[in-house]
C-alpha positions as a Python dict, from the first residue, in 0.01 Angstrom:
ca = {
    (1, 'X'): (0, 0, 0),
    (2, 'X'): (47, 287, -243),
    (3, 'X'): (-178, 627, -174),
    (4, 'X'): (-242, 800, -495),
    (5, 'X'): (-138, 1123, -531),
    (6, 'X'): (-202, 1425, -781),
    (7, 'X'): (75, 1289, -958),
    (8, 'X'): (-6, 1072, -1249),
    (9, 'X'): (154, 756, -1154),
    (10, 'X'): (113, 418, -1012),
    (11, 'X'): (288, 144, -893),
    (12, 'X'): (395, -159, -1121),
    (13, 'X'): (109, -418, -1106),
    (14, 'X'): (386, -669, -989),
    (15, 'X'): (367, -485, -666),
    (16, 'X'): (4, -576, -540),
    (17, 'X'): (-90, -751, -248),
    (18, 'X'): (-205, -1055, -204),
    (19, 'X'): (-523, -971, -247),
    (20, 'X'): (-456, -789, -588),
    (21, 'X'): (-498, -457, -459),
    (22, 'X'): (-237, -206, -603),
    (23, 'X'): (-332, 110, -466),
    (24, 'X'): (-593, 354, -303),
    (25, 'X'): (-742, 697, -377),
    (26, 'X'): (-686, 947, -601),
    (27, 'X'): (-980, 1040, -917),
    (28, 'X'): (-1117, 885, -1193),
    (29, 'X'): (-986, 1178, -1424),
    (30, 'X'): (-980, 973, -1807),
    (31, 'X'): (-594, 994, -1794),
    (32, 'X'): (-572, 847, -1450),
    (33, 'X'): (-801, 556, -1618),
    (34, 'X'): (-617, 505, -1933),
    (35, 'X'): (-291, 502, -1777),
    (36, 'X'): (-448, 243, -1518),
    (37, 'X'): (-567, 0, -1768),
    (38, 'X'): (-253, 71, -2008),
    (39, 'X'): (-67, -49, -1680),
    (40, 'X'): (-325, -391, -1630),
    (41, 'X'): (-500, -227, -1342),
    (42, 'X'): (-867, -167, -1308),
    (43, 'X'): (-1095, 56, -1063),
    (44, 'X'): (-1313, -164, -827),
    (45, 'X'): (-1487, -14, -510),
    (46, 'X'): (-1819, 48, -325),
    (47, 'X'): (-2017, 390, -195),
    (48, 'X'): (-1829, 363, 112),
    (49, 'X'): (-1439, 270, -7),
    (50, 'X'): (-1202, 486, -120),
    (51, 'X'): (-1088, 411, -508),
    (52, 'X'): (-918, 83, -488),
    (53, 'X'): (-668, 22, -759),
    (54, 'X'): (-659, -383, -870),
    (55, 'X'): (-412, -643, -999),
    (56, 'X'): (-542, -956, -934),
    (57, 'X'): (-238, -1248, -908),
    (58, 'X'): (-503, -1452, -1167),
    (59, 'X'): (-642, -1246, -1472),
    (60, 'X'): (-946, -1341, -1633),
    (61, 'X'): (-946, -1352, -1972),
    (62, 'X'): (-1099, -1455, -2321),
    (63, 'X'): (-848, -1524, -2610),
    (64, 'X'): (-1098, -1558, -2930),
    (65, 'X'): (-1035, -1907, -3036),
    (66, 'X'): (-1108, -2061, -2706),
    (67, 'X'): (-1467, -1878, -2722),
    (68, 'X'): (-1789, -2149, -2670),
    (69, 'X'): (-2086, -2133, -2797),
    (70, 'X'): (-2324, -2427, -2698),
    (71, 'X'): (-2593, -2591, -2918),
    (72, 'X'): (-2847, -2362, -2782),
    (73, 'X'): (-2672, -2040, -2827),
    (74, 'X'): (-2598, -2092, -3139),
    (75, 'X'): (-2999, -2161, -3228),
    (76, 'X'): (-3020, -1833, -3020),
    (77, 'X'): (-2864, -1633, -3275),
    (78, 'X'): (-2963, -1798, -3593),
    (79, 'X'): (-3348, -1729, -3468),
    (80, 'X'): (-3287, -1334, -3518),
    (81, 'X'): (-3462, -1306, -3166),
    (82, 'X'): (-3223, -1048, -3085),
    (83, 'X'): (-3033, -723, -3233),
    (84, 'X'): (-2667, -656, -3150),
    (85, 'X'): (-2577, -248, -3204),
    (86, 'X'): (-2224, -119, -3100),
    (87, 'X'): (-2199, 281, -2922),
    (88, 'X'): (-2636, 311, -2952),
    (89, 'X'): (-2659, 386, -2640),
    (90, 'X'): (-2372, 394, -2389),
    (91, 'X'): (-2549, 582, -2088),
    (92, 'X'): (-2815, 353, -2070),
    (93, 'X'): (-2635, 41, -2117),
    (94, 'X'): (-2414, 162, -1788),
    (95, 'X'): (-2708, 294, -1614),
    (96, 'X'): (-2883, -91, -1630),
    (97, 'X'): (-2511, -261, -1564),
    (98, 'X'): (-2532, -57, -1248),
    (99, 'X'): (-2898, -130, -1113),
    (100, 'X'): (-3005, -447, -1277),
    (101, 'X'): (-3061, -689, -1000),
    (102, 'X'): (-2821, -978, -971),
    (103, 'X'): (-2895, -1284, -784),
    (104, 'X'): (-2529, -1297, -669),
    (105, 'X'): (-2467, -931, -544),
    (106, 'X'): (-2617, -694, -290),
    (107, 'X'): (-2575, -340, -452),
    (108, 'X'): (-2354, -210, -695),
    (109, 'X'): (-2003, -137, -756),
    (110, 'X'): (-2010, 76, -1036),
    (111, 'X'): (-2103, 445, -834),
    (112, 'X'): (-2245, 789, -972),
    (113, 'X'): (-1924, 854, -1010),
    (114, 'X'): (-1783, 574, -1200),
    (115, 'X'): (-2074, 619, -1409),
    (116, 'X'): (-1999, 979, -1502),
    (117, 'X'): (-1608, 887, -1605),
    (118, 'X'): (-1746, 621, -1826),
    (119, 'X'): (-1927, 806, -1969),
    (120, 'X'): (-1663, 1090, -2014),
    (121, 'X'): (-1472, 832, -2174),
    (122, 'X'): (-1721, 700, -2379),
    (123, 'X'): (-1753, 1040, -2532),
    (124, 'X'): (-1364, 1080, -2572),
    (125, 'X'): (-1408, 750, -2798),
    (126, 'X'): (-1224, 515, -2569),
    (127, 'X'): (-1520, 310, -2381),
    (128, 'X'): (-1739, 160, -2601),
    (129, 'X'): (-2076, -27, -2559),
    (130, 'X'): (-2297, -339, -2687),
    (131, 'X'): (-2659, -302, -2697),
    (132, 'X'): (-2919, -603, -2774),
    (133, 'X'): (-3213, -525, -2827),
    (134, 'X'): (-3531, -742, -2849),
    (135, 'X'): (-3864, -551, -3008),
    (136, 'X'): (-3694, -229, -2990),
    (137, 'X'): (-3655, -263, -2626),
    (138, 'X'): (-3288, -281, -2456),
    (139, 'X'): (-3270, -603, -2311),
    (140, 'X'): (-2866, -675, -2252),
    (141, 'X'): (-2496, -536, -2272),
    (142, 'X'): (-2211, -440, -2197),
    (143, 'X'): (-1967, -162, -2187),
    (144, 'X'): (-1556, -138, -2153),
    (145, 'X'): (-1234, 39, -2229),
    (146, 'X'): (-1070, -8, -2592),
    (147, 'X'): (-727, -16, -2608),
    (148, 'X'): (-721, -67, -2945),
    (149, 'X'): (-519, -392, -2912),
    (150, 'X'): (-758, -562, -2584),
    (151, 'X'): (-1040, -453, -2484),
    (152, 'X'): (-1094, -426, -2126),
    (153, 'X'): (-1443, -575, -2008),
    (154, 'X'): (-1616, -384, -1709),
    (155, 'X'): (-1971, -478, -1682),
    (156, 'X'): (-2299, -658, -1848),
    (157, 'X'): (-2656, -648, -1741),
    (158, 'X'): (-2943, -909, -1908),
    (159, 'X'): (-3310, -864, -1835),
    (160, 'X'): (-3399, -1139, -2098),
    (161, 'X'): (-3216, -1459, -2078),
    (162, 'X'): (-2935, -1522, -2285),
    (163, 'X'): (-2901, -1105, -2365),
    (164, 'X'): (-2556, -1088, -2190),
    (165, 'X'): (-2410, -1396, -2394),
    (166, 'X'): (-2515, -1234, -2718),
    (167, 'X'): (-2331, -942, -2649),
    (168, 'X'): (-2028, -1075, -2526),
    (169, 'X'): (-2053, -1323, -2824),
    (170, 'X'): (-2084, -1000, -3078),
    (171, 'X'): (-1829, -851, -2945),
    (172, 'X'): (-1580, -1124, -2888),
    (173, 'X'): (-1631, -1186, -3282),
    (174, 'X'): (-1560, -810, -3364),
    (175, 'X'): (-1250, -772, -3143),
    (176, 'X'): (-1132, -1121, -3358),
    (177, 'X'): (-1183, -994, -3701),
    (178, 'X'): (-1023, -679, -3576),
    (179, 'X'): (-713, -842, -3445),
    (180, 'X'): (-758, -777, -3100),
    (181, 'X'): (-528, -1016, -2870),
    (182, 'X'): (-808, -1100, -2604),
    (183, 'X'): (-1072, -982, -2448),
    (184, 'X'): (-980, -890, -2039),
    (185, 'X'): (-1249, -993, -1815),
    (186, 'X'): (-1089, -932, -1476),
    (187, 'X'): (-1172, -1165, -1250),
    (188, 'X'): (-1355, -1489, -1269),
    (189, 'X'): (-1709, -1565, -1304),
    (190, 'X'): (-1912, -1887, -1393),
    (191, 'X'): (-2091, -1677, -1634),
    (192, 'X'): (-1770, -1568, -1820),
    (193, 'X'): (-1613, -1909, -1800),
    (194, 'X'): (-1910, -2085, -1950),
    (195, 'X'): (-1815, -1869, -2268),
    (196, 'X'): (-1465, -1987, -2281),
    (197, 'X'): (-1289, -1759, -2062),
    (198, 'X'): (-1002, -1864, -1783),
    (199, 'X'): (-793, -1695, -1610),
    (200, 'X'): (-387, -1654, -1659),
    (201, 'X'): (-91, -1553, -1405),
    (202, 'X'): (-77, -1171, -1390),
    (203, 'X'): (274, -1179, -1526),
    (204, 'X'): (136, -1364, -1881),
    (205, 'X'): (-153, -1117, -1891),
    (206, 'X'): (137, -798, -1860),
    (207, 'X'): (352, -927, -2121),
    (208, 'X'): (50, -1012, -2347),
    (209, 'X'): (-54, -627, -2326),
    (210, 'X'): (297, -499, -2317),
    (211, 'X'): (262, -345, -1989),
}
């Protein structure tokens, strides 16, 4: 497996493991980032890990006309329950993706310190976040990397049902009418494939982004 070094480099994505891991260590420094996801890798580790670098062989991912919305979502957001805002409020819409508690997960993944190079690239204009809000209270969201031409999907947090799917919804319908050629979601989830995504071979998803 591939150590990162100061250099500003990494592997082809073709050249993970098995497991999808590409490489390990080096920073989070916003160049590092971009040149990961430019490359179809992603940052995933824990407190205790060193900064593992992932591939995976099967690549979750929306494209916009496959998006569902059931019946009941779409009452949802005729009902004007809720109120979608884009780049409101990026620190807190990370801070609740990280401590939120999910039935599915002990802890978190995304660290202090992947919280502070979100936010540094959040602030460069690259990471963007959705906020809904319900009574002028933050009740869902999500945040990710914009490519310009995908946008790359890191995390979403609900305390209300059905918060998450309205901002995944909103945003899936911006990055449409803005000719965006999917929305990357990583790796699978029941949650995510209830909304119409699926995954695709590694190789598809590389071409797709012209990595």
């Amino acid at each position: 497996m591939y150590k990162v070094t100061s250099e500003l480099y990494f592997p082809p994505a073709e050249s993970a493991g098995y497991n999808g891991i590409v490489a390990y260590g080096g920073d989070l420094s916003p160049e590092r980032l971009l040149l990961a996801y430019r490359s179809g890798i992603f940052p995933w580790f824990s407190d205790n890990e060193p900064i593992l670098w992932w591939s995976p062989p099967e690549r979750m991912v929306l494209f916009f006309n496959e998006l569902i919305i059931s019946k009941s979502m779409r009452k949802v957001l005729r009902s004007g329950e809720f109120t979608v805002t884009f780049n409101q409020n990026f620190e807190d819409v990370i801070f609740n993706c990280a401590n939120v508690k999910r039935h599915d997960e002990n802890g978190t993944w995304i660290t202090d310190e992947m919280q502070k190079a979100y936010i540094q690239l959040h602030k460069m204009g690259v990471a963007t976040s959705v906020e809904v809000w319900k009574d002028n209270q933050l009740v869902g969201g999500l945040y990710g990397v914009d490519l310009q031409n995908i946008f790359c999907g890191e995390s979403m947090f609900s305390k209300v049902s059905n918060a998450s799917k309205v901002a995944f919804i909103a945003l899936s319908h911006y990055l449409n009418e803005h000719g965006y050629k999917l929305l990357d979601c990583q790796i699978y989830n029941d949650h995510l494939a209830s909304l119409g995504a699926r995954e695709i071979d590694r190789a598809d998803f590389l071409e797709i982004i012209g990595a």
